[in-house]
C-alpha positions as CSV (number, residue, x, y, z in Angstrom):
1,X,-6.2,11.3,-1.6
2,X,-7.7,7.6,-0.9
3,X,-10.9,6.7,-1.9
4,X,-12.4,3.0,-0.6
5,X,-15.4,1.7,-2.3
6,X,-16.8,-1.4,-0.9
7,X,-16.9,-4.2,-2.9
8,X,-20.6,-5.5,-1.5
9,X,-22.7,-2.6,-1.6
10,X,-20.9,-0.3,-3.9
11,X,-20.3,2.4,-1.8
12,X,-18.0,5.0,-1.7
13,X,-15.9,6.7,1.0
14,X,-13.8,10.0,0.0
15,X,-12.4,13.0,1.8
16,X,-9.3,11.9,4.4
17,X,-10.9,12.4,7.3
18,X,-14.1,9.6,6.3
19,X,-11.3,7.4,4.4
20,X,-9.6,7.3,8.0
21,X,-12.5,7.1,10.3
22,X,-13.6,3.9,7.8
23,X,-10.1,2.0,7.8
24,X,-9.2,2.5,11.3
25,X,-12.7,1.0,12.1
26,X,-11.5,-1.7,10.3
27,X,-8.3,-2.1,11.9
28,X,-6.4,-0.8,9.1
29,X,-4.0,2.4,9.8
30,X,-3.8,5.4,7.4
31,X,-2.1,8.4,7.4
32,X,-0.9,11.1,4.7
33,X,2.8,12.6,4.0
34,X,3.7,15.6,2.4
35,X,4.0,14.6,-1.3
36,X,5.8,18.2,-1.7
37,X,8.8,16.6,0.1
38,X,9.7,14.4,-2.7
39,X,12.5,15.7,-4.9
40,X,10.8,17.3,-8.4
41,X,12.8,15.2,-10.1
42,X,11.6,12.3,-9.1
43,X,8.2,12.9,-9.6
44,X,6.8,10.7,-12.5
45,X,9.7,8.9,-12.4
46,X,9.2,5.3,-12.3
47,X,12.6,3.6,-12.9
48,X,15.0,4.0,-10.6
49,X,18.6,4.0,-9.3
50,X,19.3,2.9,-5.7
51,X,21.0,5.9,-5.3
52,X,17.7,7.8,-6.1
53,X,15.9,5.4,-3.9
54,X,18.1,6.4,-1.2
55,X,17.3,10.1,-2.3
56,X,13.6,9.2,-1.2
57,X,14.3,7.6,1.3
58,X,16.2,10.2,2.9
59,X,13.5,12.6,2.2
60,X,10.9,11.2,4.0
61,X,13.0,10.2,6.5
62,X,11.8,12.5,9.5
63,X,7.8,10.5,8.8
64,X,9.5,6.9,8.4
65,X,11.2,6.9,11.5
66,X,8.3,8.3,13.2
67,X,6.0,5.6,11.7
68,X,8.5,3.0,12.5
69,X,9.4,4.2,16.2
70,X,5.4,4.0,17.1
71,X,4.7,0.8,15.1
72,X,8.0,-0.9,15.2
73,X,9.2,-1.2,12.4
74,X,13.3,-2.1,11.6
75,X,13.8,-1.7,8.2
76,X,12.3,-0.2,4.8
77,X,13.2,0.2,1.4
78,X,11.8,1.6,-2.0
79,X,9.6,-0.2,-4.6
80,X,8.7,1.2,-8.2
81,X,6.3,-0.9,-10.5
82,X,5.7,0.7,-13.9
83,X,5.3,-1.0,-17.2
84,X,9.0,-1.0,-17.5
85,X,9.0,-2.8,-14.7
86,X,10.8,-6.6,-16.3
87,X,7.9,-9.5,-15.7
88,X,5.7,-7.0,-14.5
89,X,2.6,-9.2,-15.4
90,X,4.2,-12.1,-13.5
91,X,4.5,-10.0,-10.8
92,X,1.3,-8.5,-10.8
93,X,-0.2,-12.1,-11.3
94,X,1.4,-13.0,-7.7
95,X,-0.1,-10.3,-6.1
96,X,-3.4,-10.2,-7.3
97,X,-3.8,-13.4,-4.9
98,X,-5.6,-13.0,-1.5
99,X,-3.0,-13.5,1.5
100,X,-2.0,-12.6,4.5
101,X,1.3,-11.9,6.4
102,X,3.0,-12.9,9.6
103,X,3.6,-8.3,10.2
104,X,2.0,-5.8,9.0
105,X,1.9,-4.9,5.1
106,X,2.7,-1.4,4.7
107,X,2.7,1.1,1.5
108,X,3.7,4.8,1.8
109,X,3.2,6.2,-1.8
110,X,5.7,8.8,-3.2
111,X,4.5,8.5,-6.6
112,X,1.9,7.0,-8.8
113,X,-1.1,5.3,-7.4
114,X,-2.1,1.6,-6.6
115,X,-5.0,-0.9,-5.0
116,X,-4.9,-2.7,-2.0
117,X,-8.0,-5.2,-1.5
118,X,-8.8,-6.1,2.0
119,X,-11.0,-8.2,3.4
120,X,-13.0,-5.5,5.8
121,X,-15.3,-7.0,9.6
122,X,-18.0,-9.3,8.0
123,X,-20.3,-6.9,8.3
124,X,-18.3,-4.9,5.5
125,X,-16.6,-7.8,3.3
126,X,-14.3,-7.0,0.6
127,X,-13.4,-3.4,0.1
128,X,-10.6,-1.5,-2.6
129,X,-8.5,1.3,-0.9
130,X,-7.2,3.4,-3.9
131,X,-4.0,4.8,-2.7
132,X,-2.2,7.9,-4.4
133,X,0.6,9.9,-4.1
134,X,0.8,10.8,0.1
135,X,-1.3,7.8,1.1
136,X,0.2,5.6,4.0
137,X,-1.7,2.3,5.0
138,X,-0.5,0.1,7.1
139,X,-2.8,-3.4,6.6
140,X,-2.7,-5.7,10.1
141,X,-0.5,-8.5,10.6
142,X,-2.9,-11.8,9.3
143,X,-5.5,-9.4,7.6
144,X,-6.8,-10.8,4.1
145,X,-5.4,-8.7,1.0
146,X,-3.8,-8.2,-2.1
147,X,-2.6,-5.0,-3.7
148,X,-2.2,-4.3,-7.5
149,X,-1.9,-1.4,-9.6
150,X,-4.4,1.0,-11.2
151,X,-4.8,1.4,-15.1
152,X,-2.1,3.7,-14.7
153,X,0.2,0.7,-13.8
154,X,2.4,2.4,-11.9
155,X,3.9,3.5,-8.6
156,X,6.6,4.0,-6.3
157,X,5.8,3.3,-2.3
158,X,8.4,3.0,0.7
159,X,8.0,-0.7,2.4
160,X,8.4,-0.9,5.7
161,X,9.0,-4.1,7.8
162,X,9.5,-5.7,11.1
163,X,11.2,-8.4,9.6
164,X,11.3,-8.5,6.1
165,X,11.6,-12.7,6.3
166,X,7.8,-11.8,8.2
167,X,6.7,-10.5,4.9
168,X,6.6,-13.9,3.0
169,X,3.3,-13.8,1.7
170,X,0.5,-17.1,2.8
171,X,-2.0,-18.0,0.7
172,X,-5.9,-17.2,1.8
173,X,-8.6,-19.6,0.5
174,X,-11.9,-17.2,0.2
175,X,-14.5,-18.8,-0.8
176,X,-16.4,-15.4,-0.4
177,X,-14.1,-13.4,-2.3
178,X,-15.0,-12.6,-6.3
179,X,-12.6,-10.4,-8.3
180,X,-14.1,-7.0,-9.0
């Protein structure tokens, strides 16, 4: 289950029902999926095949659709980061940089757990969103963010995207921003 912390104050949000009431006041959608609907074995697994990506894909199919029919969404695919992962601290170095998008950023995690940092009202500031197996968030088009992994370095989430060409990720100068 998510768990936010805010970055200013230190404080802590738990329990789905307060982590939802929180990011939807912040613009920020969240939802939770069955995480008994991914194939067993696929859980922990953290390389892998297109065909098994398909496999996930096909599994949560009834929830991506739905997700994608209210939000509009076209397309989606399947990411998995683990320390296997090749350049995986390149990679992690480009995400850890504040930016926003052109559509909505959206993570549905099958597996694993990860971080996104988003930049809440101004009244809020900075907050982390830990995201775990189940978790859906969807972060709004031109919102400040990054996400990254835990110390567990590692995760598998279906992407899903208006236009994946929308996804390109802009820079975001914050002069208010400190890493935590």
């Amino acid at each position: 289950m998510a768990e936010i912390r805010i970055r200013n104050t230190g404080e802590r949000i738990t329990g789905e029902e307060n982590v939802r009431e929180f990011l939807n006041g912040q613009g920020v959608l969240y939802e939770h999926w069955d995480t008994s609907k991914l194939p067993g074995h696929l859980r922990d697994k953290y390389v892998l095949s297109d065909e098994e990506k398909n496999e996930i894909l096909r599994a949560y199919d009834a929830e991506i659709r739905d997700l994608a029919g209210r939000r509009g969404y076209q397309t989606w695919d399947v990411v998995a980061l683990s320390d296997a992962t090749p350049n995986l601290e390149e990679l992690l170095k480009k995400f850890e940089q504040v930016h926003t998008h052109t559509e909505d950023e959206v993570r549905a995690i099958v597996a694993g757990e990860g971080i996104f940092v988003i930049k809440g009202k101004p009244e809020t500031g900075y907050f982390d969103v830990k995201l775990n197996a189940g978790d859906v968030i969807s972060v709004p088009e031109g919102n400040p963010h990054f996400f990254t992994l835990t110390d567990l370095r590692r995760v598998v989430a279906v992407r899903l995207f208006i236009e994946p060409s929308g996804w390109v990720a802009h820079p975001y100068e914050d002069p208010e921003f400190q890493k935590a």
